[in-house]
N, C-alpha and C positions, 0 to 999 in steps of 0.2 A: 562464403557463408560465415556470419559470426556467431559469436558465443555469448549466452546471456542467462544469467539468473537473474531472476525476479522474483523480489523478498515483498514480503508485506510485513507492517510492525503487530508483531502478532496479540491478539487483544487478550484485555485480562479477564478469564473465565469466572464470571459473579456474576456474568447471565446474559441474555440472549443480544441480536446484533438490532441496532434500529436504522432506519434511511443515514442519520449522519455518518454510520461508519459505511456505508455502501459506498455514497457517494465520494468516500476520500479514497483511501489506499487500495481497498478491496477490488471494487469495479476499474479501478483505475488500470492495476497489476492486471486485470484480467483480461482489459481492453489490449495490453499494450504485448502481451504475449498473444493473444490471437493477432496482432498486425504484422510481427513480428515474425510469426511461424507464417504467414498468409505469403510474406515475403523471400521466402525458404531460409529463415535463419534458425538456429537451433536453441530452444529454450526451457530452462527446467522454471517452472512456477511454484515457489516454497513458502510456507510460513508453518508456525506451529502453536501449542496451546502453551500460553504462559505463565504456569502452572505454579514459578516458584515467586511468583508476584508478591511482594509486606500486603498488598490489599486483599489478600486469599485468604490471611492468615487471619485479616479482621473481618470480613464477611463469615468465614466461618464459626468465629467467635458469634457476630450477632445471630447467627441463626441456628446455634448449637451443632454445626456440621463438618467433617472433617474433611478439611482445607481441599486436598486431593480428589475426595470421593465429589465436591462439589464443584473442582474444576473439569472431569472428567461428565459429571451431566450434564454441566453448561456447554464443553465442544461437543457433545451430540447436538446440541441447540441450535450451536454457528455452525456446524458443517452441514444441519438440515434448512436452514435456511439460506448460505448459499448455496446449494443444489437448488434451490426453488426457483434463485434467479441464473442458475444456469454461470454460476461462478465455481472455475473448475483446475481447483489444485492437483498439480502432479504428486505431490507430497503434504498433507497435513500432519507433521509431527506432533505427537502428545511427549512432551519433555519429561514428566516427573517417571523416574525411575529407569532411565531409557540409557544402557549404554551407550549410542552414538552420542548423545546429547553430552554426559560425562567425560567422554573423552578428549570431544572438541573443546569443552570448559578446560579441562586439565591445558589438550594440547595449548590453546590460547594464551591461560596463565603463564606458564612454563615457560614461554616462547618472549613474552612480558618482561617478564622477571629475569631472561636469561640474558637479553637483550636493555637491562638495567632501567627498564623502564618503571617499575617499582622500587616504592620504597615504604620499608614494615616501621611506624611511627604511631606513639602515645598521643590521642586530644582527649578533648571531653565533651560528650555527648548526650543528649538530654533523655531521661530515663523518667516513669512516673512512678513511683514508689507506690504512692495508692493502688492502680492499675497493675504493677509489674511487665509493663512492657517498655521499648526503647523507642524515641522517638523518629527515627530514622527516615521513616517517608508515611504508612498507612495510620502510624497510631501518633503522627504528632501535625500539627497547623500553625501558620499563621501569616503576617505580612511578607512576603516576598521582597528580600533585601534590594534587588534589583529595581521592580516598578513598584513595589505596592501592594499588588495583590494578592486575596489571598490564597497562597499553596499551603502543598507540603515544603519537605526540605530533598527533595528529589528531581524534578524538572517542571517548572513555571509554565502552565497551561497558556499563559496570559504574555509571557515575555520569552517564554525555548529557554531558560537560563537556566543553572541548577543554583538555587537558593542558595544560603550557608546558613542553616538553623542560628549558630550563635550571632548572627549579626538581624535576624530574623524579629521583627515586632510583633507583640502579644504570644510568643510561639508557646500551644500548648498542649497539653494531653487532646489528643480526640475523643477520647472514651468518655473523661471525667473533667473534660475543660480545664484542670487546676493544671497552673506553668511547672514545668517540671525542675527536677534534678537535672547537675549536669556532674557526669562522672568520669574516671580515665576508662579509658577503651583503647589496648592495640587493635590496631589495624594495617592490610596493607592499602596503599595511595597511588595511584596509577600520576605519572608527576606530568599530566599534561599540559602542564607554563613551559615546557622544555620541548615543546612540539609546536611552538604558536609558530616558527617559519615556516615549516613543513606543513603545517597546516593552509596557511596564506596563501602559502606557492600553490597548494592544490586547491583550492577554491575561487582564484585568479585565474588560474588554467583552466578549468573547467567548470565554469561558474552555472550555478542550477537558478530554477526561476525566481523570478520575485514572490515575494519580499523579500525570500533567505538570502538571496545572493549579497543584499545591503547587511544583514540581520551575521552572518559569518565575519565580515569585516570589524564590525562592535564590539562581537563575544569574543575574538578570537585573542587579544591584548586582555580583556579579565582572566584569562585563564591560569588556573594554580592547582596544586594537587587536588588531584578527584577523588574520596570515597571508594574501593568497590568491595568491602565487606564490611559485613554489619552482623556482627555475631549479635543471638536468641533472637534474630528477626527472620523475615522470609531468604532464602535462598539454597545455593547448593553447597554442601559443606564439603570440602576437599580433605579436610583432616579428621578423626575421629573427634576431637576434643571441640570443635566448633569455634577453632577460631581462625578457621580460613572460610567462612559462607560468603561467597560472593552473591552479590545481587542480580538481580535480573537484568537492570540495564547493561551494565558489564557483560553480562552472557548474550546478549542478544546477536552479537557475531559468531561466536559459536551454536548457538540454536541455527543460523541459517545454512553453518559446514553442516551439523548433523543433516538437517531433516534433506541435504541435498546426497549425500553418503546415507542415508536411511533407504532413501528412493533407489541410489545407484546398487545398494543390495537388492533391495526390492524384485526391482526390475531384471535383475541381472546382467547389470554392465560395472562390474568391477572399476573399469579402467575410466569411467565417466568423471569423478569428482578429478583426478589429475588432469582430464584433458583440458578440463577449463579452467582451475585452479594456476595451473601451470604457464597457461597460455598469456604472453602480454596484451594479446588483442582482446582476448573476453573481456567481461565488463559482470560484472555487480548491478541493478538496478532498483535499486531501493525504493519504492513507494511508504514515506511516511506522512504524518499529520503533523502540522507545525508543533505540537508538544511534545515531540518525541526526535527535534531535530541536533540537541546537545549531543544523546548519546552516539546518534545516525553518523552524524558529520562530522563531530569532532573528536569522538573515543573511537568510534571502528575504525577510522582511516588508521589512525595511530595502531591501535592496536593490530590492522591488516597489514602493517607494516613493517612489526616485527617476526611474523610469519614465515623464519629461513626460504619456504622454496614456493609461496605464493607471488605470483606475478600479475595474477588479474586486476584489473582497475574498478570503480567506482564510481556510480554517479545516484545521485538523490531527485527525485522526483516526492517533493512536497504539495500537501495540502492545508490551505487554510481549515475555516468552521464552515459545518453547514446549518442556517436558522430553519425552523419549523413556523409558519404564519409569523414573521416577523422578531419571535422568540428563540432564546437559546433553546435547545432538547433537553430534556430534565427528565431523569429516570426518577426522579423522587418525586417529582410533582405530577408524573404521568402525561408528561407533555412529549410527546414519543411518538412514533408510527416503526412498528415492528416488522423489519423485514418478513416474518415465518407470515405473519397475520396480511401485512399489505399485497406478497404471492397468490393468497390463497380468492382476492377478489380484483386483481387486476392482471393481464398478460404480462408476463415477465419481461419483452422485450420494451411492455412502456413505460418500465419500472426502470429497466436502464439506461433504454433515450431518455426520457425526462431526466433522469439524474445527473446523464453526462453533461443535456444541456444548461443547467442550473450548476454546476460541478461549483468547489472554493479553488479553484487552482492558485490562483495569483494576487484574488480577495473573496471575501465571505461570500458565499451564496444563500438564497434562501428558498424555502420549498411554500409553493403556496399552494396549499389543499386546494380551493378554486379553482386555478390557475390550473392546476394541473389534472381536473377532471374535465373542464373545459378542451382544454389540448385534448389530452386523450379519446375524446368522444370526437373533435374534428381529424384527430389523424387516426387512430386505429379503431374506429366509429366509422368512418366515412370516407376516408381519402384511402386507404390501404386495400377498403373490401374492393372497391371499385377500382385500383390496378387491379388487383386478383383477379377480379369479372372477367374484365380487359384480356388479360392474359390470356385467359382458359377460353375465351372465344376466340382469339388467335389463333392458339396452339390447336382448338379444335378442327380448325378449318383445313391444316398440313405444318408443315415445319414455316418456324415464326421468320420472316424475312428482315434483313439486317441490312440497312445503308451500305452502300459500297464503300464510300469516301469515311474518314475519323468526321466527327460529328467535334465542332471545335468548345461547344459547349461541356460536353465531356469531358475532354483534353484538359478544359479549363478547371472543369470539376477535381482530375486527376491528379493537376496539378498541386492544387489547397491539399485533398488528400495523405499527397506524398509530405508534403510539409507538416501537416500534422501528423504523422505516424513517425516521421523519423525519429529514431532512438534519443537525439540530440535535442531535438526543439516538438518534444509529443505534448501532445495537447488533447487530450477526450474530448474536451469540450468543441473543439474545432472540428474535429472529426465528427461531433453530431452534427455541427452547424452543416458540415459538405453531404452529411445522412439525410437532412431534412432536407434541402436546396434540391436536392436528386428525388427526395416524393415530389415535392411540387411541380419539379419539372416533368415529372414522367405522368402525371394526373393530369397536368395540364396540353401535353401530348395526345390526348385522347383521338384527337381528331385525325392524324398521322401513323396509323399502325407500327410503320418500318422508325422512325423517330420513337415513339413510346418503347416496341420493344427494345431499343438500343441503349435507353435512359435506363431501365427496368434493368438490363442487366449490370451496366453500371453500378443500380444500385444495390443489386445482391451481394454485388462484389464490395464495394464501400462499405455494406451494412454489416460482414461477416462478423468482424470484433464487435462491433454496438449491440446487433437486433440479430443474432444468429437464424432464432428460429423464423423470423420473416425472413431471412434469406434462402434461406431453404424453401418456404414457402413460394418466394416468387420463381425461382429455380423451377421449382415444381409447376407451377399456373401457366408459364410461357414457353416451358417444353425446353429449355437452353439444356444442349448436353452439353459434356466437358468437349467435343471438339471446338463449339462455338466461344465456349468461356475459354480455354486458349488462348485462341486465334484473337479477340475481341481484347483482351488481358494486354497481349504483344503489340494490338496495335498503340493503345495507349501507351504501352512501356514506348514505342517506339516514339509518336508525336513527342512525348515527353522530352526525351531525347534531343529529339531535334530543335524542340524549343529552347534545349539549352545555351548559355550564349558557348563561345569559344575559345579556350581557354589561351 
């Protein structure tokens, strides 16, 4: 049995979740821990609210609200809308003011810095004199030194990089457009140009999907000291005086020790955060969004690295963007579809197929409102009541009768499956493909009782991660107890097996 956390990049609380963030890291993480546990492996599901965001600190400002009290409405928001789709954290940490969360920053730092991986150096930094804020990431813009586009001076939506403000075109106040001042500011610098081998070697070795897998190789040679504090901006301040506030990207490996040592109190297993921390075979399994893949892949490893007594590994599971009717999603322009609102008039499980099937895994996907009321009315309109029928006339009649022989269609199905669940080569998206393949074939069964019920259970068992609560459903319509799901489970494992070749 292995060992597995699964992080998600935790969103910044300034307001509610829309289908883009579902369909990346969210549903992904949640897919990938129910295949995971389904296959008797042991997994904590963690993320938390990321409370000490520079963009908290200016949403608050627009809307006269203090920073905390308005990131703390907003995770009511995410954590009620996914419960709606039935996305279910072992641990959702609220970071601001949280012991475990401090500690892990501290233990982190400390472990950084002892391990000479810092270094405390004078630049200069752009400041708006008008405004009185620093331009760091939420209150400054402009061309992105890298591609072009425009960012902050924090991580490149458009390219994963982290910009360099001073090499940055047009870069300006956000508040008040005017280019700013630029002033001395100590700081300490995490000197990650002195980890580009380490880094190489580990992304060589265990190379994550495309595009990153190309996109690591690029960034990994620009690399040169990193930012991670930015005193009177957002962050956590480690000294009274304020000028150790590290940023939130930097904390983001320690927001995932706490809220996993939050839960291990919680729960009451003390000795949980060592068993996997300590362990060389656990694994880390990070689901982020390609914007968030600088701090993911090439500060945590390093920073996990100087970690005296962690031994667990590491792997990233990226998402691209997801489009709405052809369109980016735009909170500003109201081009959005809101998780809490799209729940409340569609079955939650066609909210997750549809999304895994359209997923950005490897490129962009797009959600197309037709498209996908369409589907919906042909699959869970029509093709689903009518297994269910099917079922519950079966199961009325006595106990549902099952093929003797493995059904090689299955086998086959079982096959794709296992492929797409493995930790190493997961894929959601493949996983709806083998979810869907499995209704048709079992709709299309109709006429073969003993054949239909065999696909059907199949497909409960496929469906548990995607479409839970239709799995349960069909569970329920065809009378399958757990001796039959079993016995049916082994023989698959077993064809499986023997289709394999020999070693």
């Amino acid at each position: 049995m292995a060992k597995y956390i699964v992080t998600v990049t935790p969103p910044t609380p300034n307001g509610d979740l829309h289908i883009g963030h579902l369909s990346g890291p969210f549903l992904g993480a949640d897919v990938f821990t129910r295949a995971q546990r389904q296959r008797g492996h042991e997994c904590i599901l963690v993320s938390y609210s990321d409370d000490y965001q520079s963009y908290m600190l200016r949403r608050g400002m627009e809307l006269g609200i203090e920073p905390f009290d308005l990131a703390a409405r907003n995770t009511d928001l995410i954590k009620r809308s996914l419960a709606a789709v039935d996305i279910r954290f072992d641990n959702w940490m609220s970071a601001q003011n949280n012991p475990f969360f401090r500690a892990a920053v501290e233990e982190v730092f400390n472990a950084a810095r002892d391990a000479g991986a810092l270094v405390w150096k004078t630049t200069r930094e752009p400041y708006c004199r008008h405004c009185r804020v620093w331009g760091y990431e939420a209150f400054g813009r402009g061309l992105c030194n890298f591609c072009g586009h425009d960012s902050d001076a924090s991580q490149c939506e458009e390219c994963a990089q982290a910009p360099d403000a001073a090499k940055m075109e047009n870069f300006h106040c956000k508040l008040c457009s005017r280019p700013h001042d630029w002033q001395p500011v100590d700081r300490w610098f995490l000197k990650l140009g002195e980890y580009k081998s380490f880094l190489r070697t580990l992304h060589r070795r265990f190379p994550t999907r495309a595009p990153l897998d190309t996109w690591v190789e690029g960034v990994v040679d620009t690399l040169e000291d990193w930012g991670i504090t930015r005193p009177e901006d957002g962050g956590l301040d480690l000294l009274p005086d304020g000028s150790c506030r590290l940023h939130t990207w930097f904390m983001g490996l320690s927001g995932y020790l706490a809220a996993v040592r939050e839960f291990a109190a919680q729960s009451g297993q003390p000795d949980l955060p060592d068993r996997f921390l300590t362990d060389p075979k656990a694994r880390f399994y990070h689901f982020l969004g390609y914007d968030c893949a600088f701090s993911h892949m090439l500060v945590y490893p390093t920073l996990l690295s100087t970690l005296p007594s962690s031994r667990i590994g590491q792997r990233f599971i990226p998402n691209l963007f997801l489009k709405l009717d052809g369109l980016n999603l735009s909170t500003s322009r109201g081009h959005a579809i809101w998780v809490a609102e799209f729940a409340q008039r569609a079955p939650s499980d066609s909210i997750r197929l549809y999304l895994a099937r359209v997923a950005p895994e490897q490129e962009g996907g797009d959600f197309w409102s037709t498209e996908y009321e369409a589907w919906r009315e042909d699959v869970f309109g029509a093709l689903i009541p009518e297994i269910l029928e099917a079922g519950r006339r079966m199961s009325g009649t006595g106990a549902v009768r099952l093929p003797e022989s493995a059904d090689p269609e299955i086998v086959a199905l079982a096959a794709r499956l296992e492929q797409c669940a493995d930790p190493e080569t997961f894929t959601m998206k493949g996983m709806a493909g083998v979810v869907e393949d499995a209704l048709r074939q079992t709709a299309a069964r109709r006429d073969t009782p003993s054949a239909m019920a065999a696909m059907a259970l199949f497909l409960a068992w496929a469906g548990q991660p995607l479409v839970p609560r239709l799995s349960a459903e069909i569970v329920e319509a065809f009378g399958f107890d757990d001796r039959t799901w079993q016995s049916a489970v082994g023989r698959w494992t077993a064809e499986l097996y023997l289709a394999q070749p020999a070693q």
